[in-house]
C-alpha positions as CSV (number, residue, x, y, z in Angstrom):
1,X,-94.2,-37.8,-38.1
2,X,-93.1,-41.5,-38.8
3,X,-89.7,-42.3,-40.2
4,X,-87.9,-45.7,-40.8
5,X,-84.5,-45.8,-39.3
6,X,-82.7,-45.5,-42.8
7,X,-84.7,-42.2,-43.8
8,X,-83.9,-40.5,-39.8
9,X,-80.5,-41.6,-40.1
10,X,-80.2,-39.4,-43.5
11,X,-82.3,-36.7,-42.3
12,X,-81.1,-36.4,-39.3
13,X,-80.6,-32.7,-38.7
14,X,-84.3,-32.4,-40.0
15,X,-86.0,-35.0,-37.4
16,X,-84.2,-33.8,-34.8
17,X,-85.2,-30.0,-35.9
18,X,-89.2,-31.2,-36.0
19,X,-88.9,-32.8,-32.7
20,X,-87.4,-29.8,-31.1
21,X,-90.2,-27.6,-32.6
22,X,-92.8,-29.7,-30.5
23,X,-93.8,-31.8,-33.3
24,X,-94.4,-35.8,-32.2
25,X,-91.5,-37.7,-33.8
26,X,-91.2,-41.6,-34.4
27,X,-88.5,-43.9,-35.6
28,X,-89.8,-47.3,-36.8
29,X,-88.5,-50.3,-38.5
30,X,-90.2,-52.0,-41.2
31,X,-93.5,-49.7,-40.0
32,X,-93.2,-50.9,-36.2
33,X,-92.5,-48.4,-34.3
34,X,-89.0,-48.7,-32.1
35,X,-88.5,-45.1,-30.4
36,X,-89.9,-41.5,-29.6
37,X,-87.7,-38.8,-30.3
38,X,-88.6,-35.6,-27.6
39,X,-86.6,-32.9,-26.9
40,X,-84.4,-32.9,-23.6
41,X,-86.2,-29.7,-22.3
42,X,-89.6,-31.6,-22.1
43,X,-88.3,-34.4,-19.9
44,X,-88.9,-34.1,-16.0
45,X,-85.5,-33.3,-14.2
46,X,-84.4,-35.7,-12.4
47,X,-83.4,-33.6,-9.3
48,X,-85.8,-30.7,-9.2
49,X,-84.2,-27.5,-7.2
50,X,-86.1,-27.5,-4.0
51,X,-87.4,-31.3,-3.9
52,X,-85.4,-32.5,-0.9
53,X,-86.5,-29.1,1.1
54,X,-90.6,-29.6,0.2
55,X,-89.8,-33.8,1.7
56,X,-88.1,-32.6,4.4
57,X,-90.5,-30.1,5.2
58,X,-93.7,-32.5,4.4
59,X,-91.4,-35.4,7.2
60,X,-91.2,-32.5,9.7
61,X,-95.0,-31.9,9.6
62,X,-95.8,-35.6,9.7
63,X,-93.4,-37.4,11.9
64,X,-93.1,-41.0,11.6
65,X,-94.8,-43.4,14.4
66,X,-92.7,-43.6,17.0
67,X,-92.3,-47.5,16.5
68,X,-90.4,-46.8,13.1
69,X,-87.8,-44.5,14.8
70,X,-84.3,-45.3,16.2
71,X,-82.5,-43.3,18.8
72,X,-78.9,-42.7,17.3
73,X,-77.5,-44.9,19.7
74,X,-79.3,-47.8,18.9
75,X,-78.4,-47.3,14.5
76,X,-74.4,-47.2,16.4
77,X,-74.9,-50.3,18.0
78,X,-76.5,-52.3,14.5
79,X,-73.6,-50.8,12.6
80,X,-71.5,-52.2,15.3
81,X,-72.8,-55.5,15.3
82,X,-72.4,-55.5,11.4
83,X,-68.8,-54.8,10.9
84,X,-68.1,-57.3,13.7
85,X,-70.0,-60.1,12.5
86,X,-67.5,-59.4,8.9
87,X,-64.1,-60.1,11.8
């Protein structure tokens, strides 16, 4: 369904209705069309439950090369260096 702003704004409670029962929803403006109205449920989540665990898992499995890591010690001593260069 296409709607001008002016008709969605007084049908509101209908448009929203249709584009919660699945059905593909558009708002235009003089025929051009501005915005897709989709029910919340069908967007991706932003944080899936479980999505830090499966990267986490997937870093354990594939370390990275040892020139890309940095002994604790060394991420102190950059820190360090930072806040002193701010005195």
């Amino acid at each position: 369904m296409q709607i001008n702003v002016l008709d969605a704004r007084n049908r509101l409670s209908q448009v929203i209705k249709a584009a919660q029962a699945g059905e593909d929803v558009v708002i235009a403006n003089r025929g051009r069309a501005l915005v897709r109205l989709v029910p919340v449920a069908s967007q991706p989540a932003a944080a899936e439950p479980g999505r830090v665990e499966g990267v986490l898992g997937w870093l354990a499995g594939h370390p990275l090369p040892e020139a890309g890591r940095r002994r604790a010690a060394e991420i102190d001593a950059a820190v360090q260096a930072g806040r002193d260069a701010w005195d």
